[in-house]
C-alpha positions in Angstrom: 14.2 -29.1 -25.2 15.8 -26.0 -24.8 13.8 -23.2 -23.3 13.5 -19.7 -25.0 12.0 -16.1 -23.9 10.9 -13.1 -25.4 11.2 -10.2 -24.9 11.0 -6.4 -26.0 13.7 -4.3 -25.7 16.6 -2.0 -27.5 20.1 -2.9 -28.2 22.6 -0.3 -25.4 26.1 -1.6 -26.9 27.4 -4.7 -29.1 31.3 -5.4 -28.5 33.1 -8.2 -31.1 33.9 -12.0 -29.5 36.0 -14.4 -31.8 36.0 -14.3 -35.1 32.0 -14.1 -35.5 30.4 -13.7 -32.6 28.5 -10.5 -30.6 27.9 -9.9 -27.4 25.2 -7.8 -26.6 23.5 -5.6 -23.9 19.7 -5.2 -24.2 17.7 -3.4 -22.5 14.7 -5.0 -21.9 10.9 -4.6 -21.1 10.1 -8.2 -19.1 14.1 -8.3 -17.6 15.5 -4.9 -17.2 19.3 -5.5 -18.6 20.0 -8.7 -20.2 23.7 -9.5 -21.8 23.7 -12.1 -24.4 26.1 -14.0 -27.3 24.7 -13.4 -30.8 26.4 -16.2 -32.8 27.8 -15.1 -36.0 26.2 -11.8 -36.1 29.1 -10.4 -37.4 29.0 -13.7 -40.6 28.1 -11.7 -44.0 24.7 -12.3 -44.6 23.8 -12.7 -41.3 20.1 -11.9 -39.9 21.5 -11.0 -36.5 23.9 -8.1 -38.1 21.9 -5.3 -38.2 19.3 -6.5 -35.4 22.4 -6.4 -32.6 23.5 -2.6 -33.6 23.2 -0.4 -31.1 19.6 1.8 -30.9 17.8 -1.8 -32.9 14.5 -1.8 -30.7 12.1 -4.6 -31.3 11.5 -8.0 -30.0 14.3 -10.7 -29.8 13.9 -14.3 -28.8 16.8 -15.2 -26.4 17.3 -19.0 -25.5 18.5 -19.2 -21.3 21.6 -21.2 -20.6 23.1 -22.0 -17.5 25.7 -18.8 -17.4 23.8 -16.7 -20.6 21.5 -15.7 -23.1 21.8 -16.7 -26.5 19.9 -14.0 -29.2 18.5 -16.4 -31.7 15.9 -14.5 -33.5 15.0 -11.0 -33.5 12.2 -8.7 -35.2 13.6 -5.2 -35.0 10.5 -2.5 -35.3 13.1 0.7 -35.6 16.5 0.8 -36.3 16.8 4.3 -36.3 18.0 5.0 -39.6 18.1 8.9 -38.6 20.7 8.6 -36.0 22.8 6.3 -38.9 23.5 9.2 -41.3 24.0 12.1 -38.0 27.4 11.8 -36.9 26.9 13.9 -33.9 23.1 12.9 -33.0 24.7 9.6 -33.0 27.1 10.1 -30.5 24.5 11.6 -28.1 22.2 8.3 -28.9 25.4 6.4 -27.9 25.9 8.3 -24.8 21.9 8.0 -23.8 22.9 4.0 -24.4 26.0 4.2 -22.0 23.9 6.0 -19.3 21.3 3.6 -19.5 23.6 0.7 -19.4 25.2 2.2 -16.3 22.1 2.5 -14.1 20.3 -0.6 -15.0 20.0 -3.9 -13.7 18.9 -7.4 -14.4 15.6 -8.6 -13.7 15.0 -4.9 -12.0 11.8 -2.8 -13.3 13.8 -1.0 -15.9 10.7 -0.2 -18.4 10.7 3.5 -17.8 14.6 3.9 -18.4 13.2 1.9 -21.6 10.5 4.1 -22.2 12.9 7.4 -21.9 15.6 5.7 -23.7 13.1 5.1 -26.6 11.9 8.3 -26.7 15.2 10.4 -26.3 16.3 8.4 -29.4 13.3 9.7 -31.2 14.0 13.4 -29.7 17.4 13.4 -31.2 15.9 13.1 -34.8 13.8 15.9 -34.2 14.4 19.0 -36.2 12.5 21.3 -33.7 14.8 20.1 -30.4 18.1 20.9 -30.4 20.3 17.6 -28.8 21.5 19.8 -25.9 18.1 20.3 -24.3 17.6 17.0 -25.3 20.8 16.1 -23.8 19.8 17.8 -20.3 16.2 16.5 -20.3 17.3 13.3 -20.6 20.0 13.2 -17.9 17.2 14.5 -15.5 14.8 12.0 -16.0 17.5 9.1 -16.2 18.5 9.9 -12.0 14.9 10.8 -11.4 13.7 7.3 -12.7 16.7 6.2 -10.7 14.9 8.3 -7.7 17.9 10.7 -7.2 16.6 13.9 -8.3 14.3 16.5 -6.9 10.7 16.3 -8.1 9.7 19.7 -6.6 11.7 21.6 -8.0 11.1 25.3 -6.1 13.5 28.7 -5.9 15.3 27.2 -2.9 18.6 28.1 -3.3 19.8 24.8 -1.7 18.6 23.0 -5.1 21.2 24.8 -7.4 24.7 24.8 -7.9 26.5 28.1 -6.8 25.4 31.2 -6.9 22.8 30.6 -9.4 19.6 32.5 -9.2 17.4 30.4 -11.7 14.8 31.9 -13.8 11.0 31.1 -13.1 11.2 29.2 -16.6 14.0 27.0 -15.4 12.0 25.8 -12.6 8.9 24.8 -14.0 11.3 23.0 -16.6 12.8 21.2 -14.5 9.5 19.9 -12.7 8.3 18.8 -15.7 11.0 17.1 -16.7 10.9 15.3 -13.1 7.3 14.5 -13.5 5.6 14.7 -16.6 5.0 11.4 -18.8 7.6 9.8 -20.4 5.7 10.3 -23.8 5.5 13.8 -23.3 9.2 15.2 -22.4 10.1 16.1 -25.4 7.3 18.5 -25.7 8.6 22.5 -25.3 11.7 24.0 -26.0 13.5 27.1 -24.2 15.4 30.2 -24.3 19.4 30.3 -24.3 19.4 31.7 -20.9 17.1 28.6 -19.7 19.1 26.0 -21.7 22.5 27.1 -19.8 20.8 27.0 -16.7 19.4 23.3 -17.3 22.6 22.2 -18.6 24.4 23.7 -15.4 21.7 21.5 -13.0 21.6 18.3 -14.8 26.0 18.5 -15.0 26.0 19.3 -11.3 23.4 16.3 -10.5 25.3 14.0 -12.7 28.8 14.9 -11.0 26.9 14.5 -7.6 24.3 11.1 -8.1 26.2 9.2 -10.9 29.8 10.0 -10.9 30.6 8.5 -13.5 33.1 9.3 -16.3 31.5 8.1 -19.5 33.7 7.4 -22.3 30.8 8.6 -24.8 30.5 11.7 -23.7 34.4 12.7 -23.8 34.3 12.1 -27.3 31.0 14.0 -27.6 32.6 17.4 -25.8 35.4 17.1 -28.7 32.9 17.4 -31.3 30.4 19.9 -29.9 
């Protein structure tokens, strides 16, 4: 009999295979980051269509072969529908999902990426927060969960890029970003002056820690 798991987790990126087929990367709590085939997902009618677009967060029942994971069920708890009909908060959420695909693992301890992935998704529908500081907060916390970013954040000037002489706001900011639950990130919003000084750190800590070019956010700076 052919053994199956389950597990809890959000959909990072589905690419087309064949005619029918999905592959998928999820994002999970039990595996960290999990690929898998979802057959015919992409067959009118199918149950697996909407469950294996990106940001679908819910439980999915995966059966272990050999060489992969095959999705065969999934009960998705939020799609988010938001993100569906906001062109631009979209392409943040999609860059979020290419960051988090980038740092994670399989079988590692990913559940706090999770957790910030989750809730950055929720930020981005949130009137009150605009998707920049949303943006920086959650670049922070992705290389602090990934232990490559200050958590005591002080007024040494080693910490900042330049000549920068950050404002007392800025700091305690960017501790709490570093520290404060998950749950609560997306909890305060700042001045102009604070937000360009944020975005400034977290661009200088990504350049630094990830390195990464993301294709995501290319398109993003075109329509910002």
């Amino acid at each position: 009999m052919q053994e199956y798991i389950l597990v809890t987790g959000i959909i990072l990126k589905q690419t087309p295979v064949g005619e029918y087929d999905r592959h998928i990367s999820l994002l999970t709590k039990e595996r960290g980051k999990l690929t898998a085939f979802a057959r015919g997902a992409r067959r009118s009618g199918s149950r697996l269509t909407a469950a294996t677009n990106p940001f679908s967060f819910g439980c999915f029942k995966l059966y272990e072969g050999k060489n992969a994971y095959t999705l065969a069920e999934a009960d998705i708890q939020n799609y988010f529908e938001e993100l569906r009909t906001d062109y631009i908060g979209a392409y943040y959420g999609i860059y979020f999902a290419e960051v988090a695909d980038y740092l994670t693992r399989e079988n590692n301890d990913e559940r706090e990426m999770l957790k910030l992935l989750y809730q950055s998704l929720r930020a981005l529908g949130a009137a009150s927060l605009p998707n920049p500081l949303v943006r920086c907060v959650f670049e922070c916390r992705a290389m602090a969960v990934n232990g490559e970013f200050p958590a005591d954040f002080s007024a040494d000037a080693s910490l900042f890029p330049g000549d920068m002489e950050p404002e007392a706001s800025t700091i305690y900011a960017l501790r709490y970003i570093a520290v404060s639950p998950v749950e609560k990130l997306y909890t305060f919003t700042v001045t102009e002056t604070v937000l360009e000084q944020l975005e400034t750190v977290a661009a200088c800590y990504m350049k630094r820690f990830v390195g990464h070019k993301f294709k995501s956010l290319e398109v993003l700076q075109t329509l910002c």
